[in-house]
N, CA and C of each residue as an Amber inpcrd file, in Angstrom:
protein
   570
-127.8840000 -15.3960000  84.0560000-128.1110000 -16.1260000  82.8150000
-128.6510000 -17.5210000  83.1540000-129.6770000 -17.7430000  82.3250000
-129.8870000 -19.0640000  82.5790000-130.0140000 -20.0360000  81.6850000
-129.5630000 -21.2960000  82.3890000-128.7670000 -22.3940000  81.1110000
-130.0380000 -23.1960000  80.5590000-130.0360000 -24.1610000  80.0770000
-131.0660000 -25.1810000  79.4540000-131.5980000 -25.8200000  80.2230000
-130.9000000 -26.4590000  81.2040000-131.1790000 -27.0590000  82.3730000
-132.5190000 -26.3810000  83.3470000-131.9870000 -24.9470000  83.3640000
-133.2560000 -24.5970000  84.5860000-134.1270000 -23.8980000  84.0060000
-133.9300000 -23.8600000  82.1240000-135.2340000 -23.0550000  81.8200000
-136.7480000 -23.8750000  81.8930000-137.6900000 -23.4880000  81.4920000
-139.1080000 -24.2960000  81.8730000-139.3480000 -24.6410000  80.5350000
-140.6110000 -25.6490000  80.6890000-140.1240000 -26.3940000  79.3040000
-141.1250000 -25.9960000  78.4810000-140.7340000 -25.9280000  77.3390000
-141.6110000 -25.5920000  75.2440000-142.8180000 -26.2020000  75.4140000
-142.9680000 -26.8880000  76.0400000-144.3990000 -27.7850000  75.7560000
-145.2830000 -26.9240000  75.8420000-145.5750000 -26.4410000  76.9430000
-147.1230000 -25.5150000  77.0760000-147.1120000 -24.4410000  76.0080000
-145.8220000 -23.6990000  75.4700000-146.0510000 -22.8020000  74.4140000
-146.2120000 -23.6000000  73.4390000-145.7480000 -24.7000000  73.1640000
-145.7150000 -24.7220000  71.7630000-147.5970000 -25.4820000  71.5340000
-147.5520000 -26.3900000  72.6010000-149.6180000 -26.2410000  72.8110000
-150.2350000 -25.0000000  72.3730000-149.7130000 -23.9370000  73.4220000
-150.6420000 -22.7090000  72.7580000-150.1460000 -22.2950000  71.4350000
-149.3070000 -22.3090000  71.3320000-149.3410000 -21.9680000  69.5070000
-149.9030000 -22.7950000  68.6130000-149.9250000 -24.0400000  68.2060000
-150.4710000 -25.1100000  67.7670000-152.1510000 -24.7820000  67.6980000
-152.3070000 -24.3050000  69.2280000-154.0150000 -23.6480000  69.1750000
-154.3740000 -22.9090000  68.7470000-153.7780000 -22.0130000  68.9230000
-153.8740000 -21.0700000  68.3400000-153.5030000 -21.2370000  66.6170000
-152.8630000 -21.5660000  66.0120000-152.5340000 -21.9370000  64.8070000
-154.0210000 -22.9090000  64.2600000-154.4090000 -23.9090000  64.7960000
-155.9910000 -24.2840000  64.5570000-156.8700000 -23.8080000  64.5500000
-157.0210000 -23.2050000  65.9230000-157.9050000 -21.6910000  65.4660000
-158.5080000 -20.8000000  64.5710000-157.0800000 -20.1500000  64.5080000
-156.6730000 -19.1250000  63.2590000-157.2530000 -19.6710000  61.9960000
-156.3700000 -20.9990000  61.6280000-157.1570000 -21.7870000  60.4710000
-158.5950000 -22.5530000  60.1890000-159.3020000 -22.5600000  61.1290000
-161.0180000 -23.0620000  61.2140000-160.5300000 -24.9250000  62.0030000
-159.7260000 -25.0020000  62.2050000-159.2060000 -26.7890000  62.3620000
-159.7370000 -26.6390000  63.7000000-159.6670000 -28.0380000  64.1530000
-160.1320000 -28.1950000  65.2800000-159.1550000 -28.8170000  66.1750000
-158.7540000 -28.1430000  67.2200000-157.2420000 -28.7650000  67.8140000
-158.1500000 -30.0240000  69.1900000-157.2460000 -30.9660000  68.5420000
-157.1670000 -31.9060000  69.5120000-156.3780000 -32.2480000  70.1900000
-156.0980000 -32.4020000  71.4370000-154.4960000 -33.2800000  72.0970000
-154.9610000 -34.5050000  73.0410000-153.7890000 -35.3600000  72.3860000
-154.0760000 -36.6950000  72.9420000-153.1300000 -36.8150000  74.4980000
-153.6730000 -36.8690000  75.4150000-153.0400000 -37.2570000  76.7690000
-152.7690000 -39.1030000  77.2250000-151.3210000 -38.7930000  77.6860000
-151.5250000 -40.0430000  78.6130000-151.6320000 -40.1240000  79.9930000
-152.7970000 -41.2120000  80.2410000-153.5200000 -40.7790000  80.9630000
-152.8270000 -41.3410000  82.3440000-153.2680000 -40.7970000  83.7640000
-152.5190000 -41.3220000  84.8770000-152.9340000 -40.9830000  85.4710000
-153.0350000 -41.3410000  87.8130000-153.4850000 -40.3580000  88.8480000
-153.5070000 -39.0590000  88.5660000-152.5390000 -38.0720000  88.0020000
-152.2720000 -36.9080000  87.8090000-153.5820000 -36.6620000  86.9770000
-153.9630000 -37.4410000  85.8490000-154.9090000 -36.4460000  84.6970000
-156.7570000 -37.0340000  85.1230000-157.3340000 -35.6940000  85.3740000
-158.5750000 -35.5760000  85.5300000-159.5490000 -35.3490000  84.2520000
-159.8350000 -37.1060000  83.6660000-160.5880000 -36.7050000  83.1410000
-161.5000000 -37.8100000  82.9400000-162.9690000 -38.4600000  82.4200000
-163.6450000 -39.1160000  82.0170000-163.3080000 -40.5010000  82.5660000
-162.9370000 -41.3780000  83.1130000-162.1610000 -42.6480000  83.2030000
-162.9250000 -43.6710000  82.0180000-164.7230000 -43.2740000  81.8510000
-165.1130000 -44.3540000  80.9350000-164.4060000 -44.1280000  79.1710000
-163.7690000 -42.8900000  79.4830000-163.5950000 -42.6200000  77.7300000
-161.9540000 -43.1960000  77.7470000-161.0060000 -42.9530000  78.7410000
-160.0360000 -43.7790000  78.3330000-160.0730000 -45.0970000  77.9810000
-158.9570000 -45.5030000  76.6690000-158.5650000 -46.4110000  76.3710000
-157.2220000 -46.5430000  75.6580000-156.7200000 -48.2360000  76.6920000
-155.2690000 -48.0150000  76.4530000-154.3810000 -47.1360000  77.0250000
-155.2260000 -46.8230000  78.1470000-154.0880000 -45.4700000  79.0650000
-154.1260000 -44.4100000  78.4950000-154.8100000 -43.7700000  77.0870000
-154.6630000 -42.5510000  76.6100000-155.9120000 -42.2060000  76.0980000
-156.1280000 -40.6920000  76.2060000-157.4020000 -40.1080000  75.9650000
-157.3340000 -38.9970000  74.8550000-157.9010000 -39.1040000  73.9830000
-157.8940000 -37.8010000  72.9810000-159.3260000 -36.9220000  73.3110000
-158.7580000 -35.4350000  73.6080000-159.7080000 -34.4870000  73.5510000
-159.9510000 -33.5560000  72.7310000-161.0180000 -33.2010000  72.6070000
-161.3990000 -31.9560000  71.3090000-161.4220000 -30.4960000  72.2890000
-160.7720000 -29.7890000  72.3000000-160.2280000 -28.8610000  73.1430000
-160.7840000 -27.4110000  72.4030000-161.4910000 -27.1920000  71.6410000
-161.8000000 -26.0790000  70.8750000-163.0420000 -25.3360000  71.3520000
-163.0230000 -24.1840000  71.2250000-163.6920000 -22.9920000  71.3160000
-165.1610000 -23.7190000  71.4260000-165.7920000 -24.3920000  70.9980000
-167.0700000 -24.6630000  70.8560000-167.4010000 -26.0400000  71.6830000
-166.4600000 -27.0230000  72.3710000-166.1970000 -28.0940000  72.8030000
-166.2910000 -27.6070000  74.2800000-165.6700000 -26.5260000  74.5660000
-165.3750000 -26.2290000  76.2210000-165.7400000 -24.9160000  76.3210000
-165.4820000 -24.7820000  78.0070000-166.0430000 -23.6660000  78.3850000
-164.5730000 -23.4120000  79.7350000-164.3110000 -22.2020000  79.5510000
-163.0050000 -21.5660000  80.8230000-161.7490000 -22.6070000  80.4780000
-161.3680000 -22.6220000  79.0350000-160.1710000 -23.0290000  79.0010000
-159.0830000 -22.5380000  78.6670000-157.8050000 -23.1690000  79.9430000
-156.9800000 -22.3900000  80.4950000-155.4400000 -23.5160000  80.1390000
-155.1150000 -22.9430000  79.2640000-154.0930000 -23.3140000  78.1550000
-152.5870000 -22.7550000  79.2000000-152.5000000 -23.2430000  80.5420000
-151.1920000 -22.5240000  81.4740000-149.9760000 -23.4410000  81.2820000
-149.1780000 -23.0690000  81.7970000-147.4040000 -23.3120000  81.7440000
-147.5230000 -25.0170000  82.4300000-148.5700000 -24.9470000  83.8140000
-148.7300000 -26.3830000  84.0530000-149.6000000 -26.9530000  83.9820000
-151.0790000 -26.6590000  83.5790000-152.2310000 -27.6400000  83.4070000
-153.0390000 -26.9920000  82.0920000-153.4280000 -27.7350000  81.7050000
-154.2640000 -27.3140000  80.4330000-156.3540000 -27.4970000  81.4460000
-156.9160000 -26.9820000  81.7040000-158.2490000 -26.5830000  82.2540000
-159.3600000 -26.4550000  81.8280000-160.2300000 -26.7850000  81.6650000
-161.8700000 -26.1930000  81.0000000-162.9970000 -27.3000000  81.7360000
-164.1840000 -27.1280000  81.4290000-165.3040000 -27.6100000  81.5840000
-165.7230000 -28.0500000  80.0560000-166.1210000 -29.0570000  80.2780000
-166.2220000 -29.8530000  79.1670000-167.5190000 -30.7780000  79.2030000
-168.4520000 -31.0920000  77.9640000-169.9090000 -31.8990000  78.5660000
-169.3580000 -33.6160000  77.5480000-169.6200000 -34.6990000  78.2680000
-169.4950000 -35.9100000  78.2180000-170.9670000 -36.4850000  78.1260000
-171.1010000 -37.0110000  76.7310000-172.4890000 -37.7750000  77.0320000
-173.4260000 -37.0250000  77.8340000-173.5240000 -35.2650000  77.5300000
-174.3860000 -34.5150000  77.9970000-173.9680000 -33.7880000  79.8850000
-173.4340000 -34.9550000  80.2000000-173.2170000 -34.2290000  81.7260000
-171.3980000 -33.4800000  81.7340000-171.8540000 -32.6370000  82.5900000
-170.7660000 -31.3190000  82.4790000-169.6560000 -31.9230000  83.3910000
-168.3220000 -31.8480000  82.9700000-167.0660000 -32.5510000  83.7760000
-166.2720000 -32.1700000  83.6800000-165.3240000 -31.2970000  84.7800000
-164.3920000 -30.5540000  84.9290000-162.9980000 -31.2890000  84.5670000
-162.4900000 -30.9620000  83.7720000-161.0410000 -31.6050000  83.0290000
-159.5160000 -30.7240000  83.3250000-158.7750000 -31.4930000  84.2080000
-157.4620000 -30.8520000  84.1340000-156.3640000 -31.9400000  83.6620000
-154.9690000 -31.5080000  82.8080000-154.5800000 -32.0430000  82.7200000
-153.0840000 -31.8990000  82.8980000-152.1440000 -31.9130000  83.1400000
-150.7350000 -31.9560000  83.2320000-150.3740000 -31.6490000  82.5590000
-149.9480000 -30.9070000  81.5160000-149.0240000 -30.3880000  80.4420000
-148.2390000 -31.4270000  80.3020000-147.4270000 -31.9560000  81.2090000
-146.3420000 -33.0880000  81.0520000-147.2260000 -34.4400000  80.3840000
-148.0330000 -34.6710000  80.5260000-148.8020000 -35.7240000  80.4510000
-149.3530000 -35.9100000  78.6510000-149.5960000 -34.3420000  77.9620000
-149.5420000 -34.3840000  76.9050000-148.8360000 -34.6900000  75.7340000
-149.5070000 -35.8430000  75.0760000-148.2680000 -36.7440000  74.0260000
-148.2920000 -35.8360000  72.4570000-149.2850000 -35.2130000  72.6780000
-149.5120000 -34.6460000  71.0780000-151.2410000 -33.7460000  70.9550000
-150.5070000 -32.5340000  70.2590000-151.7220000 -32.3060000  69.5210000
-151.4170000 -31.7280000  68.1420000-153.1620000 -31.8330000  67.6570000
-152.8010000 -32.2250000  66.4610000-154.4820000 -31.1800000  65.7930000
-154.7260000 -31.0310000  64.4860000-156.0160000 -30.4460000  63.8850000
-156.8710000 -32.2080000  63.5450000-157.9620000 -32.1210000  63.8910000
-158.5210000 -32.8030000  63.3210000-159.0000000 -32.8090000  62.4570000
-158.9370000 -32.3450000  61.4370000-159.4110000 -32.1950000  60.0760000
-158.3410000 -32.3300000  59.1700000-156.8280000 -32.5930000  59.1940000
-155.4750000 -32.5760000  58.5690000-154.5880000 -33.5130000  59.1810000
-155.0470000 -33.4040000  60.5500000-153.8600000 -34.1380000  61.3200000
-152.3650000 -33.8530000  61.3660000-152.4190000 -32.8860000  61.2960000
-151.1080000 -31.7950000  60.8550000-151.0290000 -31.4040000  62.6980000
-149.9150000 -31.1700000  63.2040000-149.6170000 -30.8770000  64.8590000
-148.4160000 -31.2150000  65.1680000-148.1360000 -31.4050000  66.5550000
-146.9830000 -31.8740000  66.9560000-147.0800000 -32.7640000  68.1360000
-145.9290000 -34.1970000  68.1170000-146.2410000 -35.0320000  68.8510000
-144.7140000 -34.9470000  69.9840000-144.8550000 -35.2400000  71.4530000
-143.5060000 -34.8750000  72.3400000-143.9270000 -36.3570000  73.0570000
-142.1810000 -36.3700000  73.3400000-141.9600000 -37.2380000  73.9210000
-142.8900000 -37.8750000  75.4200000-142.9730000 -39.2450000  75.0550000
-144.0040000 -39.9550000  76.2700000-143.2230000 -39.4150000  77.6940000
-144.4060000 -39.1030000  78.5950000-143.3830000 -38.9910000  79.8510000
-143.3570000 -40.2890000  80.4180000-142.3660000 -40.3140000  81.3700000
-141.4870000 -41.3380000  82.0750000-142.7130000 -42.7230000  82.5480000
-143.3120000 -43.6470000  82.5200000-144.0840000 -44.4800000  83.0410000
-143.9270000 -44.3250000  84.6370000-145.3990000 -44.3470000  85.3350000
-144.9880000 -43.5310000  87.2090000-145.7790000 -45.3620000  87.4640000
-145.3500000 -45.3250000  88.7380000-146.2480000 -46.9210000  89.0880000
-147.8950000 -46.5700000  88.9680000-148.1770000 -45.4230000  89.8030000
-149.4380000 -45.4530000  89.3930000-150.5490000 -45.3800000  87.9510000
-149.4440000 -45.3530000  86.6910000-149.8150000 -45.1580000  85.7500000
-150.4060000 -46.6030000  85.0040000-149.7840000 -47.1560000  85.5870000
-150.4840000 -48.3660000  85.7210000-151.3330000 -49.5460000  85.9680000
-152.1270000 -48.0270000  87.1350000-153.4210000 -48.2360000  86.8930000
-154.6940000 -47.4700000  86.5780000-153.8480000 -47.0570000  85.4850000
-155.0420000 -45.8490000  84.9580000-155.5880000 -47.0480000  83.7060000
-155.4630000 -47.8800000  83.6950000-155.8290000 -48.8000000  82.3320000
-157.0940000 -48.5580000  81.3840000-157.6260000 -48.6490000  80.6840000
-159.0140000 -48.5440000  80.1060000-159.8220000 -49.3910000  81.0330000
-161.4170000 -48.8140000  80.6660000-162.1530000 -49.5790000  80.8020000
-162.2680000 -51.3990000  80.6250000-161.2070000 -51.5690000  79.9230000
-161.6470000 -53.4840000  79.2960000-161.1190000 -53.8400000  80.4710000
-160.2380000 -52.9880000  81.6010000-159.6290000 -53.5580000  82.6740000
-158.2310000 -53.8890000  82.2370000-157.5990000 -53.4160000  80.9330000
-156.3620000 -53.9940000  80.9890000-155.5230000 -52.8200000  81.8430000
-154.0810000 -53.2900000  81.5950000-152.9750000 -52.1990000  82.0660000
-153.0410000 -51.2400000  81.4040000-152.4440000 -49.7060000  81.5060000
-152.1770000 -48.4140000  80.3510000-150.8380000 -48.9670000  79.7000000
-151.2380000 -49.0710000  78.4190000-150.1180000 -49.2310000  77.3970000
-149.5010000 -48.1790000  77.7600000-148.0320000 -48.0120000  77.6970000
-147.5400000 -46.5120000  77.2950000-147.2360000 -46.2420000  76.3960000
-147.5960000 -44.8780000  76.0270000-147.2540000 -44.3620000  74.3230000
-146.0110000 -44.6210000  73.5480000-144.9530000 -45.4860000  73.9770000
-143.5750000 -45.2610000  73.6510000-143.8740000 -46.8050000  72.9450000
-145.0820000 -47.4350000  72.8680000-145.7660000 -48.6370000  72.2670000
-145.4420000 -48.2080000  70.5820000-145.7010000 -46.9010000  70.0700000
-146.4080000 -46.5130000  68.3560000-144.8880000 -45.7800000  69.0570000
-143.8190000 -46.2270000  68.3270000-142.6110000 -44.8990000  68.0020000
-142.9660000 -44.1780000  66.8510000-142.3510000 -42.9580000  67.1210000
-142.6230000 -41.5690000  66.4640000-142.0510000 -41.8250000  65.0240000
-142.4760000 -42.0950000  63.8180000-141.7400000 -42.4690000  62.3510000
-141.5330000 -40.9750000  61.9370000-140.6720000 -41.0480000  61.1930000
-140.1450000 -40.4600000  60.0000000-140.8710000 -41.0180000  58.8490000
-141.8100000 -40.2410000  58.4540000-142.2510000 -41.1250000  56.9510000
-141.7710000 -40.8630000  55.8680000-140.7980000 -39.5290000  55.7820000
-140.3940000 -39.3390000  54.6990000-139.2520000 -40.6220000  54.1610000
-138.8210000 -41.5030000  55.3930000-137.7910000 -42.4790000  55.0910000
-138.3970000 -43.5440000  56.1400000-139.5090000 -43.8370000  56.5210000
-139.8780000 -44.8780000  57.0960000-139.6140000 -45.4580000  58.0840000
-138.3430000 -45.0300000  58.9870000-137.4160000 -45.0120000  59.9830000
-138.1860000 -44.1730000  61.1120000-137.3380000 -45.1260000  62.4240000
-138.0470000 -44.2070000  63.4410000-137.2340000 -42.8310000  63.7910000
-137.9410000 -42.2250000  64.2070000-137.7160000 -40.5740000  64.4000000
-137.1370000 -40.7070000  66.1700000-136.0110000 -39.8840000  66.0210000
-135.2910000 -39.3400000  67.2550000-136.5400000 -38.8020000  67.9700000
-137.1840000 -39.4480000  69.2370000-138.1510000 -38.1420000  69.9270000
-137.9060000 -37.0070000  70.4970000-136.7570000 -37.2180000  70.6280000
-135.7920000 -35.8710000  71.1530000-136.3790000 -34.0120000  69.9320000
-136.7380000 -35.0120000  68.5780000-136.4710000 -33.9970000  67.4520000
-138.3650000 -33.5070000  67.3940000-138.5530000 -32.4130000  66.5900000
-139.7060000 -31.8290000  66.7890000-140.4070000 -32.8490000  65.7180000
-141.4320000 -33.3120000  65.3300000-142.3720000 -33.9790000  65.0540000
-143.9770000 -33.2960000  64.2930000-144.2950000 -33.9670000  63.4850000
-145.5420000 -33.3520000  63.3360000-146.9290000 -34.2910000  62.7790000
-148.2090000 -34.7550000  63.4440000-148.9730000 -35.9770000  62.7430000
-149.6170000 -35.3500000  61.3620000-149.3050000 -36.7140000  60.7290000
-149.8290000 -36.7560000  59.4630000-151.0460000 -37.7420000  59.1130000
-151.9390000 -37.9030000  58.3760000-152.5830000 -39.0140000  57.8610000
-152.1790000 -39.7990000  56.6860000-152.2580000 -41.0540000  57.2490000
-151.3510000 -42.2270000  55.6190000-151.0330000 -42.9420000  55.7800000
-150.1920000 -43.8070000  55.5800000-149.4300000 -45.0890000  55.0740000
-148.5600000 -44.8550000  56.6960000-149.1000000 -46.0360000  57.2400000
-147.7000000 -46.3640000  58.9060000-148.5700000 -46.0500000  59.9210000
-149.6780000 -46.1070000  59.7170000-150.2180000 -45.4930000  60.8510000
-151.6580000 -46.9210000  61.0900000-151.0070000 -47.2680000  62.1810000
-151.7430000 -48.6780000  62.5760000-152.2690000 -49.0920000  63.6390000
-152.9820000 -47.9460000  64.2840000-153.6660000 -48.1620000  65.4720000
-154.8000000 -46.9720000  65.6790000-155.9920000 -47.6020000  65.9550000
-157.3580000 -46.7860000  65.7940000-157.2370000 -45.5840000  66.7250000
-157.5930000 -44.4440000  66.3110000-157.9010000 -43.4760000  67.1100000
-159.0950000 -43.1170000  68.2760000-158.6900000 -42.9410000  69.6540000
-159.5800000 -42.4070000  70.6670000-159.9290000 -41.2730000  71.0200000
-160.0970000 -40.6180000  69.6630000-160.7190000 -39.2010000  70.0490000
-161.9620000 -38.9930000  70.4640000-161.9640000 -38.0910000  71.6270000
-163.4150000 -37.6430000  72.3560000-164.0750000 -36.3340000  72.2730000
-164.6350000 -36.1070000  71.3450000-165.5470000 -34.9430000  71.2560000
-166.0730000 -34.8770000  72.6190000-166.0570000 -33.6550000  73.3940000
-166.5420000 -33.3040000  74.3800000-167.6950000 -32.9470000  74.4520000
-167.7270000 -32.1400000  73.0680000-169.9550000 -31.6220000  73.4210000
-170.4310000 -32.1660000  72.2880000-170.2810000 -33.3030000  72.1370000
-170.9450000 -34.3530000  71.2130000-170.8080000 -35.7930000  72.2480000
-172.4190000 -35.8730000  72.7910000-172.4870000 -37.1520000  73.4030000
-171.7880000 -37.9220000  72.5320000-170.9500000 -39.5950000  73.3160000
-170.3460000 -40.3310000  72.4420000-170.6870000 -41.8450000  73.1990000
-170.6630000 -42.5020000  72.4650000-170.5640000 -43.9880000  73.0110000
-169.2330000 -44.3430000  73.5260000-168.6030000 -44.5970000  74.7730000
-167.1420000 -44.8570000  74.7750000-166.5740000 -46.1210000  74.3980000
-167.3460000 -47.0250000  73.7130000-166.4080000 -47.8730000  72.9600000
-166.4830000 -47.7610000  71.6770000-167.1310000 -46.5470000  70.6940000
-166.6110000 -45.9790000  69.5200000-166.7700000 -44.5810000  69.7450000
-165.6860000 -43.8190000  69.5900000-165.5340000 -42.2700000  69.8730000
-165.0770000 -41.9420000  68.2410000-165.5000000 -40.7650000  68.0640000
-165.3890000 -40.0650000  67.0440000-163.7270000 -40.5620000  66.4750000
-163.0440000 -40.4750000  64.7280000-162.1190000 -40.5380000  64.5640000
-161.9750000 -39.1490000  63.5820000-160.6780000 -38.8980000  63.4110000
-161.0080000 -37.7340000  62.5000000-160.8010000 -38.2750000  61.1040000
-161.0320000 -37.6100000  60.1060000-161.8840000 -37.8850000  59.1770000
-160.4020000 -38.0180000  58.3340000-160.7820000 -39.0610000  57.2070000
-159.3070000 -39.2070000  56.1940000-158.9630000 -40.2370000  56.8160000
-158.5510000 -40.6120000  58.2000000-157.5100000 -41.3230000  58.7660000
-157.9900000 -43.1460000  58.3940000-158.9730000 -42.9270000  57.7900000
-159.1780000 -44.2850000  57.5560000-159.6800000 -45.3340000  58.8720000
-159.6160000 -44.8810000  59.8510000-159.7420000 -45.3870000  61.5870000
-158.4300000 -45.5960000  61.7500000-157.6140000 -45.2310000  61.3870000
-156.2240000 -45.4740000  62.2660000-155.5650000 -43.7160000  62.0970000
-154.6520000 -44.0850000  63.3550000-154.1990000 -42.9760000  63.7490000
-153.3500000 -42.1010000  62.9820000-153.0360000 -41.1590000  63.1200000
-152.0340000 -40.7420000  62.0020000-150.5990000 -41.0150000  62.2580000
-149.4990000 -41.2080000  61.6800000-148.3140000 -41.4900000  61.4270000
-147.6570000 -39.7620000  61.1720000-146.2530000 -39.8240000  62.0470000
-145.3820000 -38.6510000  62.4000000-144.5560000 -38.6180000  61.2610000
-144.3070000 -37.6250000  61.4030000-143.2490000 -36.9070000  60.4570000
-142.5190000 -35.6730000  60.6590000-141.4100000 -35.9660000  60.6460000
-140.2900000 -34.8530000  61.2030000-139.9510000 -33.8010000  60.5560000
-139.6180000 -32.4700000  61.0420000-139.8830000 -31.2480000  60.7150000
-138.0720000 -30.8920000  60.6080000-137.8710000 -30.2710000  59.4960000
-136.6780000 -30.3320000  59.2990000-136.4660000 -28.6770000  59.4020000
């Protein structure tokens, strides 16, 4: 029998379901990573230590949705760039067209994460910067508890989403649409 402790962790399923759930519905799944030595991807498109990708059927090519890395080939401003990322490293994904998804707890800050910074040259903020709200009561949300992004009212920091096969300028990247340019605000799943 095995206890809680040594089972492996929800994240990568509940990614693939989420994708699958966007999918299914025409949405376009995005997940936002924080970024670090561990995550291979773009360095000019991070900002703020975190990178949002458009991860969908038409965005990539050989993507491999596994227990420890999320995988594909992906085109940046036209040139083709192999993207892996840590499962652990993933803070949230979400549809871009609703902003409806689920957001998990920031992992632990590593020293080297600190120098994954954006381009402006600063440090990587870490995600534990925007706590996870409860909007139904405005209060912050246990991250421990399951989560889901919304668009609306509490949500106060611009989005870095990166369309992959849509050349982009990396100091304005696509936002998804509704959000007004700010990010969406969480809400807990009861």
């Amino acid at each position: 029998m095995i206890n809680a402790l040594e089972s492996s962790s929800t994240r990568p399923y509940l990614i693939r379901a989420l994708y699958e759930w966007c999918t299914d519905n025409g949405f376009t799944p995005y997940v936002a990573v924080q970024v670090d030595d561990t995550v291979q991807v773009p360095r000019e498109y991070v900002k703020n230590g975190e990178i949002v990708l458009n991860i969908s059927f038409d965005a990539t090519s050989s993507l491999k949705l596994g227990n420890d890395f999320i995988e594909f080939k992906a085109r940046f401003a036209g040139t083709a760039r192999e993207i892996s990322v840590p499962v652990g490293r993933v803070i949230a994904i979400y549809a871009r067209e609703n902003g409806q998804g689920m957001a998990f707890p920031a992992p632990a800050p590593s020293a080297t994460s600190a120098d994954a910074g954006s381009t402006s040259g600063g440090a990587a903020a870490p995600a534990a910067r925007l706590p996870l709200r409860d909007a139904s009561r405005g209060a912050e949300a246990d991250p421990g508890k399951v989560v889901h992004l919304i668009s609306g009212e509490g949500a106060t920091e611009d989005s870095t989403a990166t369309t992959a096969s849509t050349p982009t300028d990396p100091e304005d990247p696509p936002r998804p649409p509704g959000s007004g340019g700010s990010r969406p605000s969480l809400k807990r799943i009861k």
